[in-house]
C-alpha positions in Angstrom: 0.0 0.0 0.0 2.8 2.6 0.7 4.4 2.2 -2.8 0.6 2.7 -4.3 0.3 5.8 -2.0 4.2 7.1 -2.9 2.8 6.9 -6.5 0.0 8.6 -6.1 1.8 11.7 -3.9 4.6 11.8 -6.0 3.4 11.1 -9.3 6.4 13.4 -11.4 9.1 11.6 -9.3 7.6 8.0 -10.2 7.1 9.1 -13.5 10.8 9.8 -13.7 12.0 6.8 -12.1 9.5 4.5 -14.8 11.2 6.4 -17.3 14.6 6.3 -16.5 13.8 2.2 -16.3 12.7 1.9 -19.8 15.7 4.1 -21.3 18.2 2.3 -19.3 16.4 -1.0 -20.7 16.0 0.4 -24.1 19.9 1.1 -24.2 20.9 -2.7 -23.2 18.4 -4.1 -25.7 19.7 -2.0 -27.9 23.3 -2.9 -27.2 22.5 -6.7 -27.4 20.9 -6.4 -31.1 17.1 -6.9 -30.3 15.0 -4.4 -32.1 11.3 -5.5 -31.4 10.9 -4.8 -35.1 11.4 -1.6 -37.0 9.9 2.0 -36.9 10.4 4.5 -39.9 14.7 4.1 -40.5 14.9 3.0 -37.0 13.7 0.8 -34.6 11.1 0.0 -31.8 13.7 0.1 -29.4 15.5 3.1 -30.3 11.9 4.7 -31.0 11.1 3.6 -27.4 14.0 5.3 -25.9 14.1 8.5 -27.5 10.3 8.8 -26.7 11.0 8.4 -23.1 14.6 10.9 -23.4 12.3 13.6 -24.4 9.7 13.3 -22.2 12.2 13.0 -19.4 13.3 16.1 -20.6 9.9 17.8 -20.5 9.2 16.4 -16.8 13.4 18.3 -15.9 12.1 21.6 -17.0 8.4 21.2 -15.4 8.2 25.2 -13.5 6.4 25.1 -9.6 6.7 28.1 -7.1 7.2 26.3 -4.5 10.2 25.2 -2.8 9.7 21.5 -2.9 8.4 21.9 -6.3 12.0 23.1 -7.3 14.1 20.7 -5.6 11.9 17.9 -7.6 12.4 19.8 -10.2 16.0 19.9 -9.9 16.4 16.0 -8.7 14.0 15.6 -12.2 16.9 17.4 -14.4 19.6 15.6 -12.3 18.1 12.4 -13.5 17.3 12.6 -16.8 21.0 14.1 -17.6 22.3 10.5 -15.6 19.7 9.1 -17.9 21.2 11.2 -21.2 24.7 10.6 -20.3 24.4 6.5 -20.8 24.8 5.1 -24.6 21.5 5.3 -25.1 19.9 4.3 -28.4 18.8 7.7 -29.9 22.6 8.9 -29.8 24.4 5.2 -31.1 21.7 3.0 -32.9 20.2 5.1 -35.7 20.8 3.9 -39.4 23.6 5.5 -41.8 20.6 6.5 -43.8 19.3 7.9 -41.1 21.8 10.0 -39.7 22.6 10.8 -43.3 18.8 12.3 -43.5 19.7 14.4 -40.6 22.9 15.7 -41.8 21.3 17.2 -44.5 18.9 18.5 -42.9 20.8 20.6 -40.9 22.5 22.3 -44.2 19.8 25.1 -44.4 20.4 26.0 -41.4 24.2 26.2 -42.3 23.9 28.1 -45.8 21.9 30.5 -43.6 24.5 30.8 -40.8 27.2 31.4 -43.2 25.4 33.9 -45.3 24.9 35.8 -41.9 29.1 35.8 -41.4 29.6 37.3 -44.9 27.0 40.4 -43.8 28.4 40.7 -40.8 31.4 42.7 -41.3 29.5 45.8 -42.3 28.2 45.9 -39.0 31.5 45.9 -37.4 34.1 48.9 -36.2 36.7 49.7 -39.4 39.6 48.5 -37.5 37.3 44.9 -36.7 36.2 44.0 -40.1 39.1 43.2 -42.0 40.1 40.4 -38.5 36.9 39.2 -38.9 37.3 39.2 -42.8 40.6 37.3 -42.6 39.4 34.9 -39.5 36.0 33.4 -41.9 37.4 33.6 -45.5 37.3 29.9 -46.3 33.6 29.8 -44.5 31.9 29.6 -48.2 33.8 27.4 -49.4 33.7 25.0 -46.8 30.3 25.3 -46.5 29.2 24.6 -49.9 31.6 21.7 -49.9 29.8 19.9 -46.6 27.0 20.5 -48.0 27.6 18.4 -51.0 29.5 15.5 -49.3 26.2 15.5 -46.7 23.8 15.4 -50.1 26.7 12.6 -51.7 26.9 10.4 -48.4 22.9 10.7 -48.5 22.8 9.4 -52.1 25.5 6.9 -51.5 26.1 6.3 -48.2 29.1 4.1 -48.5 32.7 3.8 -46.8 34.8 5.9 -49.7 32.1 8.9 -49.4 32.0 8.8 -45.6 35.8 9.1 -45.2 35.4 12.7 -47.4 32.7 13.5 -45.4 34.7 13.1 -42.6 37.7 15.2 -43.9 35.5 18.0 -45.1 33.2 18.2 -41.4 36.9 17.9 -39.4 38.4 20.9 -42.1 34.7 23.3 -41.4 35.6 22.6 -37.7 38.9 23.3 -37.4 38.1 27.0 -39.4 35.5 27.1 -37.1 37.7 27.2 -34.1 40.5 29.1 -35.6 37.9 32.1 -36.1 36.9 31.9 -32.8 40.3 32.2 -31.0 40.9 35.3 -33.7 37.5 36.8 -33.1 39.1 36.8 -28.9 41.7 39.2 -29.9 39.0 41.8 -31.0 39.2 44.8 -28.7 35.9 46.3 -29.4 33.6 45.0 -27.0 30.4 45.3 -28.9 32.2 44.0 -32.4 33.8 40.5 -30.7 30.6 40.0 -29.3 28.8 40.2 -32.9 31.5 38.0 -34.4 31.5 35.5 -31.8 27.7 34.9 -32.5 27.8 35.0 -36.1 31.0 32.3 -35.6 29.2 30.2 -33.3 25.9 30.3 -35.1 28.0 28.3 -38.2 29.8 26.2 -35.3 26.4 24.8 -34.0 25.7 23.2 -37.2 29.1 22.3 -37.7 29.3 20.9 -34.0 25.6 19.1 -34.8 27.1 17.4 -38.3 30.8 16.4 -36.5 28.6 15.0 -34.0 26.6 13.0 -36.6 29.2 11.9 -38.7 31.1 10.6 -35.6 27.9 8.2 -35.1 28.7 6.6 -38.0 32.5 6.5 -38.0 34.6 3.8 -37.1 36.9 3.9 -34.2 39.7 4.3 -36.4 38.3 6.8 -38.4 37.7 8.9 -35.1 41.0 8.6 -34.0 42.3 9.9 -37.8 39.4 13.0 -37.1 41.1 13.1 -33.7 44.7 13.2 -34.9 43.6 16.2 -37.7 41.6 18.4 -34.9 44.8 20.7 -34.1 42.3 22.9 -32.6 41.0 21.5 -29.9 37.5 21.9 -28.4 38.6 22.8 -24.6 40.6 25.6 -26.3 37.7 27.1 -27.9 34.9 26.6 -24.6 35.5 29.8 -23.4 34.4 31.4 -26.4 30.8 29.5 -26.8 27.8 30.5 -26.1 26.0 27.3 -24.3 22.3 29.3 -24.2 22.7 30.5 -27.9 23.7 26.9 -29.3 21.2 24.8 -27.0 18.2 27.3 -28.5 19.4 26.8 -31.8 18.9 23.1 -31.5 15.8 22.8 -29.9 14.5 24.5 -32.5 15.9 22.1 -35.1 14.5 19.3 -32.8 11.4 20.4 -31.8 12.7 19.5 -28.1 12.9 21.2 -24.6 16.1 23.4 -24.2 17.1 21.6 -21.7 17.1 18.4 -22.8 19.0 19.7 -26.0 21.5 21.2 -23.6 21.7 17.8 -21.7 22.3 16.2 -25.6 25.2 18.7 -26.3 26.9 17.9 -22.8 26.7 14.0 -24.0 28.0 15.3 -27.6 30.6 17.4 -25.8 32.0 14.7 -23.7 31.9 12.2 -26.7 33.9 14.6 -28.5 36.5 15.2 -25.7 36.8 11.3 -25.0 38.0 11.0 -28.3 40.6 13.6 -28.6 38.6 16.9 -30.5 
């Protein structure tokens, strides 16, 4: 009787703790091959899991006044990033067509990002512009060049096009990174802080793709991305804006914020694990 009445008082906490079960389960089936059939380019499993991610995600950001509201609310978000943080499904067990899908995808949202760097300058002090010039020059071309290896690996998503995937997503980051460590030495308050969003707008969806292609990438591959990242991700933290780049993939999602924030911590620490 006192579990049914704990369920009944605490119904967001039980809630919680029956869907941290099924992720954690959905993550082992997943990891032992059993699919329970297929969903869309995925399967039941995986579909399982990331149903139950998001809504843990929705239950972490739940609002109440008062103050035991907030510290459930706070032992809710503690939980589903534990949850998050384990190899679940959603993050390791989709299809190369599917994470090819969602690569491209994400290119709008990069021709867009990048179209906003090369207007940007005009809005900058004279002495700003031509650093800021100099720091995204090869932004274009990069772009347009991700673009068509995420549209080729979508086509044909075989080993040869994946490896120039690879090369051109770890190239786009690397000039990601080196424009935000030149946008730093900008003096101009009100300048570096309109470069380093325009930069980080085009990281995001750099960031997002990296974090794709790595999905699909041997361990071998990785540790070739790995050994070509001279750049490194710790060197550029400083510089990123964690509120800006969480927003920016919710809205690609359709998700919470937070739980997108609780996704690029998991990305973030995938990334660092393997040496970017």
């Amino acid at each position: 009787m006192n579990s049914i009445s704990n369920i009944w008082n605490h119904p967001k906490t039980s809630a919680a703790g029956l869907l941290i079960a099924i992720v954690t389960v959905a993550g082992v089936l997943s990891q032992q091959g059993i699919t329970l059939g297929t969903a869309g380019t995925g399967t039941v499993v995986t579909l399982i899991g990331a149903l139950s991610s998001a809504l843990l995600g929705l239950l972490a950001r739940d609002p109440s006044n008062s103050a035991g509201g907030a510290s459930s609310t706070v032992k809710l978000g503690a939980w589903a990033l534990i949850a998050l943080l384990l190899p679940l499904p959603f993050m390791s067990g989709c299809s190369e067509t599917a994470v090819a899908q969602d690569i491209v995808n994400w290119t709008p949202a990069l021709e867009s990002a990048v179209a906003t760097v090369d207007s940007a300058a005009a809005l900058l002090a004279p002495a700003d512009a031509p650093i800021f010039a100099a720091a995204t020059v090869g932004f274009d071309a990069a772009s347009k060049l991700l673009v068509a290896q995420a549209k080729a690996y979508l086509a044909n998503p075989s080993a040869s096009v994946l490896a120039q995937l690879q090369a051109a997503v770890v190239a786009f980051q690397q000039q990601v990174n080196a424009s935000l460590l030149s946008a730093a030495k900008i003096a101009n308050p009100a300048s570096q802080q309109h470069v380093l969003n325009a930069i980080n707008a085009v990281g995001t969806v750099v960031a997002a793709i990296f974090a794709l292609v790595q999905q699909v990438s041997s361990k071998a591959a990785v540790a070739r991305m790995a050994a070509q990242s001279t750049v490194k991700l710790a060197t550029v933290r400083p510089y990123m804006d964690e509120n800006k780049i969480a927003a920016m993939v919710a809205a690609h999602y359709g998700e919470p914020v937070q739980l997108a924030r609780v996704q690029l911590a998991q990305a973030e620490l995938s990334a660092a694990q393997a040496g970017f």
